[in-house]
DOGU-364645 format. One record per residue: residue in one letter; y, z, x of N, C-alpha, C, O in turn. Coordinates in steps of 0.001 Angstrom, whole numbers, plus 524288, in hexadecimal, padded with zeros to 5 digits. Atoms other than C-alpha are relative to their C-alpha. Example, Ala and Ser with C-alpha at 12.3 -4.5 7.8 and 13.67 -1.06 7.14 Angstrom:
A7FB5A800008037A7EE6C81E788300C804B080000803848049D8029980790;S7FB5A7FFC47FCCC7FBDC81BE48356680442802DA7FCFE80896803837FEFB;
***
This chain:
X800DC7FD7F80505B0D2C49BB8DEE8A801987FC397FBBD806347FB487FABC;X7FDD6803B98033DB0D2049235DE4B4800F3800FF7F96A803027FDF47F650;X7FD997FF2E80701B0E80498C4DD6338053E7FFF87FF348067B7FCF87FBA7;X7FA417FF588000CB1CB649B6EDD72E803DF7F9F6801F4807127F7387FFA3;X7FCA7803BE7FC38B213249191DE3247FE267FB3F7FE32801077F7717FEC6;X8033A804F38007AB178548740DDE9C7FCEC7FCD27FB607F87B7FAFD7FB90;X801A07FF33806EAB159D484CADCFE07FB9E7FAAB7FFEF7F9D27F9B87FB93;X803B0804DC8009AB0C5A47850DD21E7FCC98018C804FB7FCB17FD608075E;X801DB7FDA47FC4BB04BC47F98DDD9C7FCA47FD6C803ED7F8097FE1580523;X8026C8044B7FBF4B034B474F5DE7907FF2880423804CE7FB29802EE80732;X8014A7FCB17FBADB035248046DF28D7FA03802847FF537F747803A48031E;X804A07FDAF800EAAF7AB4858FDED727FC517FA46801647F7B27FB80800E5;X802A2804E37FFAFAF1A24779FDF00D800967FEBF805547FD247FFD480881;X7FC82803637FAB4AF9A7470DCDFBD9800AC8042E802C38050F8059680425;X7FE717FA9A7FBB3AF72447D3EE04347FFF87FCBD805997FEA57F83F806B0;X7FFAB803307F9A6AFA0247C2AE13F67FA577FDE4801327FA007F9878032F;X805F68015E80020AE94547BE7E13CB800427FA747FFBF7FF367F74E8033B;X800F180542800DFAEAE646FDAE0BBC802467FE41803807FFEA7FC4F80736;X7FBDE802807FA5DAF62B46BD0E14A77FDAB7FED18052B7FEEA7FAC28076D;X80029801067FBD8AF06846CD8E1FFE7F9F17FCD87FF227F8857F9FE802BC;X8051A8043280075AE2AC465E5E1B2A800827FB387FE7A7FCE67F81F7FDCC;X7FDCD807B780211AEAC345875E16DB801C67FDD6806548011F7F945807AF;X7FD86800D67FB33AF1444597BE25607FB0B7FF27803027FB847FB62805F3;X803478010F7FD2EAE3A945A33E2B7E7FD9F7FB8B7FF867FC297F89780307;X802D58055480389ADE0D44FEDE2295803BB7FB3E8033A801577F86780648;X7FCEC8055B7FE21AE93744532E27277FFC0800AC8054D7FFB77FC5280759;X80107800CE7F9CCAE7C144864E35BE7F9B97FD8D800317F7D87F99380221;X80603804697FDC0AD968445B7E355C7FF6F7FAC07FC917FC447F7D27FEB0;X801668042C803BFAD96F43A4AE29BC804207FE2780015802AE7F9DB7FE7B;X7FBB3803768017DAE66943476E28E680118801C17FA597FF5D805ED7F8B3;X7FEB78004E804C5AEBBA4329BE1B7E7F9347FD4A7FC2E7F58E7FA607FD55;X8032180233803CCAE32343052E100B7FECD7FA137FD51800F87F6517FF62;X8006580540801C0ADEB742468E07D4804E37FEC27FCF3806B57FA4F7FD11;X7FB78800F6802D2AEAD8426E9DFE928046780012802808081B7FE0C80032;X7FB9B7FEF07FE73AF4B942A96E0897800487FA89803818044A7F7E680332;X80069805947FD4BAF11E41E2DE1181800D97FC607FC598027F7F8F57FF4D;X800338031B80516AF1EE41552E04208069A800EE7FF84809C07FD527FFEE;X7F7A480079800B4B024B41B24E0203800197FF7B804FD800087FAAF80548;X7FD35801D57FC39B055241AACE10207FEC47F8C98006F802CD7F66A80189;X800E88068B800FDAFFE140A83E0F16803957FF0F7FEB1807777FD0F800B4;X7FB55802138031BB068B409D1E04948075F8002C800EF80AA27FD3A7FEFC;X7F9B0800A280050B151640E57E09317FF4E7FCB48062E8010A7F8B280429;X8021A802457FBB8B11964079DE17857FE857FC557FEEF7FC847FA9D802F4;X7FF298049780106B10483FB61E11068048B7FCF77FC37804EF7F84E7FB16;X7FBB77FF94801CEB1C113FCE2E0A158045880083803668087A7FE25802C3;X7FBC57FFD87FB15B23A7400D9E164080221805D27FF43804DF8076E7FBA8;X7FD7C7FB7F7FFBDB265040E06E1A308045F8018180477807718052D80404;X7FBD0801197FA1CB2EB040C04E279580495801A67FF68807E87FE8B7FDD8;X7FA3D7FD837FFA8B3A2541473E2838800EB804067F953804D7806527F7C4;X7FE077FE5480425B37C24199AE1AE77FFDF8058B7FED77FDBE808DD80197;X800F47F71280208B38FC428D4E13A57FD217FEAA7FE057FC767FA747FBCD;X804D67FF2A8043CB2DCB42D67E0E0C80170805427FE8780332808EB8011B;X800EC7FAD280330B2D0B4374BE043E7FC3E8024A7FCEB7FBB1801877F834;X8065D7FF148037AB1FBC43E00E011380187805BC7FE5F80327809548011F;X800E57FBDA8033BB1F24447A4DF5BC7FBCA801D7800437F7FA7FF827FE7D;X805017FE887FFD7B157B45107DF9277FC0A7FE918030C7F7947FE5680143;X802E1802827FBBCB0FD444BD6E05E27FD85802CF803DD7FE75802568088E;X801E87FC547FDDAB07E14559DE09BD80155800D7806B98057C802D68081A;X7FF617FF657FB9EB05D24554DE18AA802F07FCBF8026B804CE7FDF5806AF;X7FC87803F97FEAEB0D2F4495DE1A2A7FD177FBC68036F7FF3A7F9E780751;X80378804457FE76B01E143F71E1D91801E47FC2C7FF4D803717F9B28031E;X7FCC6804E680170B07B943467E1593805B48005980291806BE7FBD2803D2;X7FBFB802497FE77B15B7435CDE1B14800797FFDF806DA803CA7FD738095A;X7FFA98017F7FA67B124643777E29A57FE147FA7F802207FF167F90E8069A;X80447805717FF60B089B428E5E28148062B7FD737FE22807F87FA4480141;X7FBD6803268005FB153342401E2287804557FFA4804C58071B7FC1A80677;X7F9EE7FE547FACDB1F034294FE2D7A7FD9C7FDEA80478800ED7FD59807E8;X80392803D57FCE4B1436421DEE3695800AB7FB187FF04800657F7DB80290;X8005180690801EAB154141574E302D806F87FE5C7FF0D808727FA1E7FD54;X7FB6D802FE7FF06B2423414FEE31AF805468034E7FCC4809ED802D67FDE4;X7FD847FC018039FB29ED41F2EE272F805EF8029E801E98053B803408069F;X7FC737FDDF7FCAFB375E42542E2B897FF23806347FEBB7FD4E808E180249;X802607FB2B800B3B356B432DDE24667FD87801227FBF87FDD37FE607F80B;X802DC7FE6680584B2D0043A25E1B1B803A7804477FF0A806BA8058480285;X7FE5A7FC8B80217B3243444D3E12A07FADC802157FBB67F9337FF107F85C;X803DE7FDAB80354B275444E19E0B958021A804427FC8480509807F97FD5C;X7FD937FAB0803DBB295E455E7DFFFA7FA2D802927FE6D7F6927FFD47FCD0;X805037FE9880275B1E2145FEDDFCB3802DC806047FD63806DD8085C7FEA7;X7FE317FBCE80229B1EBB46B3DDF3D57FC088055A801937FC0B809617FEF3;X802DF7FCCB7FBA4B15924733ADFD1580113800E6805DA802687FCDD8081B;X7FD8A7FEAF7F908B18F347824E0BCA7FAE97FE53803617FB837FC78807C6;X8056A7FF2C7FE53B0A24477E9E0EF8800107FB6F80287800D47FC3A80735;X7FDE4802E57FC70B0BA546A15E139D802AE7FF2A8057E801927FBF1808E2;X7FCEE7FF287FBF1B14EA46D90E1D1E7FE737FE64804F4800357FA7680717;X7FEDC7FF4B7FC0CB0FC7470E8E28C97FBE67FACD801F17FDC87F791804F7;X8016F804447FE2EB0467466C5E2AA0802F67FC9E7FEC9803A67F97680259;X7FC528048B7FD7BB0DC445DD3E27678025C7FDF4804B9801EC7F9EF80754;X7FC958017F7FACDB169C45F1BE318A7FCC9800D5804CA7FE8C8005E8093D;X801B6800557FA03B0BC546126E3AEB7FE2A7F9F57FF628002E7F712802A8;X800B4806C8800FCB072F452DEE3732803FD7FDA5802A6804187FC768074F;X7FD39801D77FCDCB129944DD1E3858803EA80014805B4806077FC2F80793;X800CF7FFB17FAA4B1603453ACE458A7FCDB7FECB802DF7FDFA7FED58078C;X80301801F97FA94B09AA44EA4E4BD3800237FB107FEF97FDF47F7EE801E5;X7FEEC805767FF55B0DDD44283E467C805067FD62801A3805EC7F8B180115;X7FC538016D7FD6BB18C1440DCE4C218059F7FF837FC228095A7FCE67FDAD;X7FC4880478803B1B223043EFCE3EF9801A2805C97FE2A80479804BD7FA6D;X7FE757FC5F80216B254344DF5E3B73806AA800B27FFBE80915803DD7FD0D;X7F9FA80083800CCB341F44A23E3E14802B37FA257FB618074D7F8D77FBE2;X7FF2D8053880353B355443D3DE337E7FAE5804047F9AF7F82C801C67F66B;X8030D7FD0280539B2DBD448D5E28898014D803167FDB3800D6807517FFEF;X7FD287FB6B80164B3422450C2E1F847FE20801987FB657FE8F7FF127F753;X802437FD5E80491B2D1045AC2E16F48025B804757FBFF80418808B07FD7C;X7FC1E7FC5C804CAB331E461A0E0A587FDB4803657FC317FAD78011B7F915;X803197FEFA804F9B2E2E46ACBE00F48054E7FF877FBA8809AF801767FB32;X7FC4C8013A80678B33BE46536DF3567FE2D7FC887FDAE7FCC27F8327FF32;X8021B8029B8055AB2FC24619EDE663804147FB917FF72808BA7FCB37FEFC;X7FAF98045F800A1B371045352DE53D8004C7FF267FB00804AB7FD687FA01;X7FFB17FE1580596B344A454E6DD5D380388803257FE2C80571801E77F9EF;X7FC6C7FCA58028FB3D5F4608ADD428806597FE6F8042280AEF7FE39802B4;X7F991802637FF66B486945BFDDDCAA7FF977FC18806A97FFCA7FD0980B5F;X7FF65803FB7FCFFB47B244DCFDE164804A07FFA38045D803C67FF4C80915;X7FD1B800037FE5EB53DB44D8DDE533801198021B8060B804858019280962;X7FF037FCE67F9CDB523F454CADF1017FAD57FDDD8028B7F77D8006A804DF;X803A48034D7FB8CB498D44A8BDF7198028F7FAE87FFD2804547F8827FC0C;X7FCED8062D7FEFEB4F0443E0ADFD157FB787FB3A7FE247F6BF7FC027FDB3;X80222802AC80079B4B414314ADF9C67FCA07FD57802667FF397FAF1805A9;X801AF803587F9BCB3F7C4297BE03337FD887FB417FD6A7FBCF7FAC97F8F3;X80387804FF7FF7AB39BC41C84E04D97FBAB800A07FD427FAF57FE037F949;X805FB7FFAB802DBB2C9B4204DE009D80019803CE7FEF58021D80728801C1;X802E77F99D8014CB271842BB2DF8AC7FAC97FE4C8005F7F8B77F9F780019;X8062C8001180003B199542FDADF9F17FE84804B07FC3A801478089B7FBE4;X801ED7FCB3802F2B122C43739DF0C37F9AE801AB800077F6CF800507FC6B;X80610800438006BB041D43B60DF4537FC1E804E07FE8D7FC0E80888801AC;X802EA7FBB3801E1AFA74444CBDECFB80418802937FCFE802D7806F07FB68;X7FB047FC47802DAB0719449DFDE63080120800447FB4D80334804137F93A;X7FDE280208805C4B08F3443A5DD9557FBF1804D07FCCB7FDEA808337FA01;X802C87FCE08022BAFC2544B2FDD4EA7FF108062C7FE8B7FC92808B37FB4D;X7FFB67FACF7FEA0AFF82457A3DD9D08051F801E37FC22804968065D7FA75;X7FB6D7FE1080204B0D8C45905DD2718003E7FE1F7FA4F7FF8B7F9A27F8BA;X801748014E807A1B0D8D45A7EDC221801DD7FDCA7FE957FFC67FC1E7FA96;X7FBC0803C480391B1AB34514BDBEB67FF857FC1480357801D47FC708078B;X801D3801C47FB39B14CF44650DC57E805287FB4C7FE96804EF7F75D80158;X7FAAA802678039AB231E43F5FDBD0E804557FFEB80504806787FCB2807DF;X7FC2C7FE0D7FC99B2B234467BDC4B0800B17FE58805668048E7FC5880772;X800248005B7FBB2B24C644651DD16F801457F87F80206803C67F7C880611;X80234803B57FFE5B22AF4383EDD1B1806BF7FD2E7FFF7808ED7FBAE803FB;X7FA9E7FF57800A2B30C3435E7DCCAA8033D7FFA48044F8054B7FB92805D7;X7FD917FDEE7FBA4B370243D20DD7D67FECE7FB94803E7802027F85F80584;X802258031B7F9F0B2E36435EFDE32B800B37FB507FEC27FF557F8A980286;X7FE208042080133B32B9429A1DDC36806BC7FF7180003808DA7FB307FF44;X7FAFF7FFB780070B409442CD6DDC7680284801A0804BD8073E801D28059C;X7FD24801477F9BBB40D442EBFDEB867FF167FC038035A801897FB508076E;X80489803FE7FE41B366E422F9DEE53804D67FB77800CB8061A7F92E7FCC2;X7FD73805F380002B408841711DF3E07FF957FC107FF1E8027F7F8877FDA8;X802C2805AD7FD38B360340E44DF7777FBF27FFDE7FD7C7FB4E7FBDE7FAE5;X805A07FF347FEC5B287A412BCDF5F47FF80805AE7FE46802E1809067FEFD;X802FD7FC7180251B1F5D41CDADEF057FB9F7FF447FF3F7F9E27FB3F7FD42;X8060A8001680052B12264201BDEF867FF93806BD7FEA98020280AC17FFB2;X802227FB09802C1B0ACC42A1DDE86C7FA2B7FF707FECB7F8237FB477FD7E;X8046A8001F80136AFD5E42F35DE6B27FD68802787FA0980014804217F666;X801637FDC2804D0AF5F9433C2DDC047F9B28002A7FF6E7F7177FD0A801FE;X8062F7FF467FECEAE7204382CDD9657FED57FB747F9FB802717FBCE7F6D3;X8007B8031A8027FAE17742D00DCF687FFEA804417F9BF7FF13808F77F944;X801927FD2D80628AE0BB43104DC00C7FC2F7FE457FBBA7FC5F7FC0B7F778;X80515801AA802E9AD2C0430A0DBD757FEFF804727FE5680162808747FF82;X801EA7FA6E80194ACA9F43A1EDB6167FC728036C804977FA35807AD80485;X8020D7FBB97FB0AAC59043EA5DC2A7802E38030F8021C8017E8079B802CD;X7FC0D7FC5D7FC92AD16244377DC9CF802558030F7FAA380333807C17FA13;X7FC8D7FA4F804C5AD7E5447AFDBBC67FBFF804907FDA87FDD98083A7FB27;X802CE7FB98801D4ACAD74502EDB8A9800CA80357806248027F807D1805BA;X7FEF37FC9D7FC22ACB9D45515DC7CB80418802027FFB1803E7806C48005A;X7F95D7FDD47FF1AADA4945795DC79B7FEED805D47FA798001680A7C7FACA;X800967FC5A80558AD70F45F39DBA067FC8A8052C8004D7FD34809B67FEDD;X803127FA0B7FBFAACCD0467D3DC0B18018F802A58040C800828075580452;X7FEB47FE127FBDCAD30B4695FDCD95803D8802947FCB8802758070F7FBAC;X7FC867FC22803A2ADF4746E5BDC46E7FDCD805707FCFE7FFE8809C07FD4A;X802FB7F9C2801F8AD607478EFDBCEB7FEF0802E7803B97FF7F8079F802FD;X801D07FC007FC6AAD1A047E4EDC876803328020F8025C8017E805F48049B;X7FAA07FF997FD8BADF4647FD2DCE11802598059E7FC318041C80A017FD10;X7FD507FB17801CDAE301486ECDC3D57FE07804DE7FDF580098808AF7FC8D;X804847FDE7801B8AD67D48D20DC0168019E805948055C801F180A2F80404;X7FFB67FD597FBF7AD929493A3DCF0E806A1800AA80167807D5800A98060F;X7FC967FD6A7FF94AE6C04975DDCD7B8051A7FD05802C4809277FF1E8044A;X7FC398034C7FB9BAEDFF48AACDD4DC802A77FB937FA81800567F8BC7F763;X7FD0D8050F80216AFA574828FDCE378007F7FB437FFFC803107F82E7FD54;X7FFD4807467FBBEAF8834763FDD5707FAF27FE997FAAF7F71A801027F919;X801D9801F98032EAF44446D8BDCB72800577FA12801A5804DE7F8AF8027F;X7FCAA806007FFCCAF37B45D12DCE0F7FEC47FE087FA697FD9A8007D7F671;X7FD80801BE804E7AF57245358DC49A7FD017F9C4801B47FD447F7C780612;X800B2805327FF51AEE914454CDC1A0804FA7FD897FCB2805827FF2F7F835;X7FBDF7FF2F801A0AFB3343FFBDBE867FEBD7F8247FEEE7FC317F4E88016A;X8029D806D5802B5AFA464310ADB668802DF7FCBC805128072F7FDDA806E3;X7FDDD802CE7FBA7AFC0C426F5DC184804BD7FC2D7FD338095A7FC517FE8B;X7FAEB804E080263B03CF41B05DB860803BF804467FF0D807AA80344801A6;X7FA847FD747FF72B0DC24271FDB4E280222801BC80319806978036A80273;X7FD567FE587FA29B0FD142AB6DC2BA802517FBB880140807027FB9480250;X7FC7A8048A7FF5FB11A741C93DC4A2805327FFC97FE43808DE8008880146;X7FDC67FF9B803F1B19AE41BB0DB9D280688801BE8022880AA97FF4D80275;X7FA127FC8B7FEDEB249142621DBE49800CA7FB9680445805177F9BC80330;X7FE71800E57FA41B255A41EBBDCBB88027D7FB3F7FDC5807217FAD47FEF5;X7FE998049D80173B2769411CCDC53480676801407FB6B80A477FE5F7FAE7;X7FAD27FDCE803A8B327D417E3DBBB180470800818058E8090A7FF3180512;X7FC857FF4F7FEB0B381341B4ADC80A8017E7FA8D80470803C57FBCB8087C;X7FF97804A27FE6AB38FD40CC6DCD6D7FBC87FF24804987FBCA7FAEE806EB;X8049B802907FDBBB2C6F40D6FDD5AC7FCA47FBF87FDC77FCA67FB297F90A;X802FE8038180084B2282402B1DD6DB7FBE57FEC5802F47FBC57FC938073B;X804047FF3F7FDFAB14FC404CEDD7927FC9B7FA4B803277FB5C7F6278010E;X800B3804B37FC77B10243FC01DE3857F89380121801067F4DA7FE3A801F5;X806087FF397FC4CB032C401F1DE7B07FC02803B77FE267FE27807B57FC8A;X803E67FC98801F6AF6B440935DE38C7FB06800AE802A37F8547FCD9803B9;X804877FE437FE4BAEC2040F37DE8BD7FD40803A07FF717FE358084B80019;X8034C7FD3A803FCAE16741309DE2917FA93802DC803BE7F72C8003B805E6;X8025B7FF0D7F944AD9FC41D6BDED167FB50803757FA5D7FCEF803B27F5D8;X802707FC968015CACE0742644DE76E80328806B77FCB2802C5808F07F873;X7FEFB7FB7980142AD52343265DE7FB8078F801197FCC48098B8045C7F9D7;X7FA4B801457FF6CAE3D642E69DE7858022A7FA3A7FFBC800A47F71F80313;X80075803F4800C8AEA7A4226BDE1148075F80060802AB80B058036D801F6;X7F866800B37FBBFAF8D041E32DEA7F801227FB457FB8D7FDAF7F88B7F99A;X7FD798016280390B01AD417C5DE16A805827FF29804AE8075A8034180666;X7FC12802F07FE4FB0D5640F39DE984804497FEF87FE2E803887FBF87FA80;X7FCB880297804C7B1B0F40CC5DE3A38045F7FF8A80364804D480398805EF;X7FB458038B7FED0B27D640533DE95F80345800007FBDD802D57FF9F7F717;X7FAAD800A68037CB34854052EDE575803577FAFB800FE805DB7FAAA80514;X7FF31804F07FE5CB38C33F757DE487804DF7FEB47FE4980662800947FA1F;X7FB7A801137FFF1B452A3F1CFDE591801B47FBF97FC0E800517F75F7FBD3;X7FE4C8030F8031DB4C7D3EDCEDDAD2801227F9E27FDEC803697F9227F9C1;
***
């Protein structure tokens, strides 16, 4: 029920339906063109023994390809349950459901109650949440090593789609609203918070954005 419990009404969106049609999708296809592009990218950076921390990682595609390639654990934060269960059936037939730990919590309203990891990941997320300041902020202020984040490009194609798909949303009674959110000020926050943008990739649908935290 998301008017009360859910004031940005991602449940009305990210139902188990959806859930379980992202889980079918990566058993028969693998990861996508954008999710293969950040796992490269932290996998040529070195992920071997490291934490990962994905905000909003739906079924947990990107952190089980990492926990394959050498990862010690993932930690998922989503602000939906719906995820859940294909998750953990994923990662039980992959063998890694004991090195995976899933949370529901907003890391925006109280960071603090998430530990620090090696890598954050951020994918399809930035667009979906309205203080993209905040969010961005936070996943920079647990990031050790490494951060990657996605984002849909900000042309007048996706910002007139995003602007229609939004009318109709609310036209039919649903809160869930996304957001083309300016890419240099997303940068921007990350770099305020001593990241350093390493990598870019510029996909059709979805542009991955790379950033390192480099040693003094």
């Amino acid at each position: 029920m998301s008017g009360c419990c859910d004031p940005h009404g991602y449940d009305e969106v990210f139902s188990p339906r959806f859930a379980r049609r992202q889980a079918r999708r990566y058993r028969r296809r693998g990861l996508g063109r954008a999710e293969r592009d950040m796992v490269e990218f932290l996998a040529g950076r070195g992920v071997a023994g490291a934490t990962v921390l994905e905000i909003g990682g739906g079924v947990g595609e990107i952190q089980l390809e990492l926990l394959k390639l050498g990862a010690a654990r993932t930690t998922n934060l989503e602000l939906v349950a719906s995820y859940d269960g294909p998750a953990g059936e994923l990662a039980r037939e992959a063998g890694l459901a004991d090195r995976v730990e899933r949370r529901l919590h907003d890391i925006v309203e109280a960071p603090d109650q998430v530990a620090k990891a090696d890598v954050v990941v951020l994918h399809r997320v930035v667009c979906c949440y309205p203080d993209y300041e905040r969010l961005l902020g936070a996943a920079a202020d647990h990031a050790g090593r490494l951060l990657v984040f996605s984002h849909p490009p900000r042309n007048l194609a996706v910002r007139a789609y995003s602007a229609a798909q939004n009318a109709v949303l609310r036209l039919t009674g649903h809160s869930y609203q996304s957001f083309a959110h300016p890419p240099e000020a997303m940068l921007a926050v990350l770099r305020d918070r001593g990241l350093t943008a390493v990598h870019t990739h510029r996909g059709p649908v979805w542009h991955v954005e790379g950033l390192e935290r480099r040693a003094a």
